[in-house]
N, C-alpha and C positions, 0 to 999 in steps of 0.2 A: 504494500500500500504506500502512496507517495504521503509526503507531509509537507504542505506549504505553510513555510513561516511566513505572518505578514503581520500587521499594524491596523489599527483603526485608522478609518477617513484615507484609505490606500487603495485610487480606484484601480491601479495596474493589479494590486491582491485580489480585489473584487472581480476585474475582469480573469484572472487565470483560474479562480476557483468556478464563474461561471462558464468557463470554456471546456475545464475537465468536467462538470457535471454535464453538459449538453454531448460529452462524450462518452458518458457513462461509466465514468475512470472514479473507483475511491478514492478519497483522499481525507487525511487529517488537518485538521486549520488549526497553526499553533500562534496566537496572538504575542510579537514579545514585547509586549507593551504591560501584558499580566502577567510571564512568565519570565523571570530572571534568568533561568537556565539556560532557556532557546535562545535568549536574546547573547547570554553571555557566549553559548555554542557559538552562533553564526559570527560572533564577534573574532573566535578563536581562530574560524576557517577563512578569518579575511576579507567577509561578507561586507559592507557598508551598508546597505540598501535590501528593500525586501519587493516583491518574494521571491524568496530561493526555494526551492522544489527539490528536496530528496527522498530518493526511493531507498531506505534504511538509512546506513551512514554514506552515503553517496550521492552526491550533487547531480541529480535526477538531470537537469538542463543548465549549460552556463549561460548565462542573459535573462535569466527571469522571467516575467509574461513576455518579451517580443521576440525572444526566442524559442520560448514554449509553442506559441501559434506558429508558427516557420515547420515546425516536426507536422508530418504527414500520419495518419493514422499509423502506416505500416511499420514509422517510426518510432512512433509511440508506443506502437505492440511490442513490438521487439524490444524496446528498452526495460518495460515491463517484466 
């Protein structure tokens, strides 16, 4: 299952979550605005900016939502 870190009032968060659900892709929404951990995570791997997209410990997409939409389904399968 992927997990998008993202933030309140974050419409690129907003648009990647509604792009995987119209995909019918699970995913977890980890907000680091309430969570110290994720935020301190993303912090650790360099991250600045949200959302980042990992499927477990692994950076699911580099570039966030305008990279996420660029993947083709068969792309997304297979990254899956």
């Amino acid at each position: 299952m992927l997990k998008i870190y993202s933030k309140d009032n974050c419409p690129h968060c907003d648009s990647a979550k509604q792009f995987l659900e119209a995909k019918n892709i699970d995913f977890e929404s980890v907000n680091i605005e309430k969570d110290s951990e994720a935020k301190d995570f993303l912090v650790s791997e360099g991250h600045r900016s949200v959302p980042q997209i990992y499927k477990g410990s692994e950076l699911f997409v580099e570039g966030g939502y305008s990279a996420l939409i660029k993947l083709t389904e068969d792309e997304i399968k297979a990254k899956l």
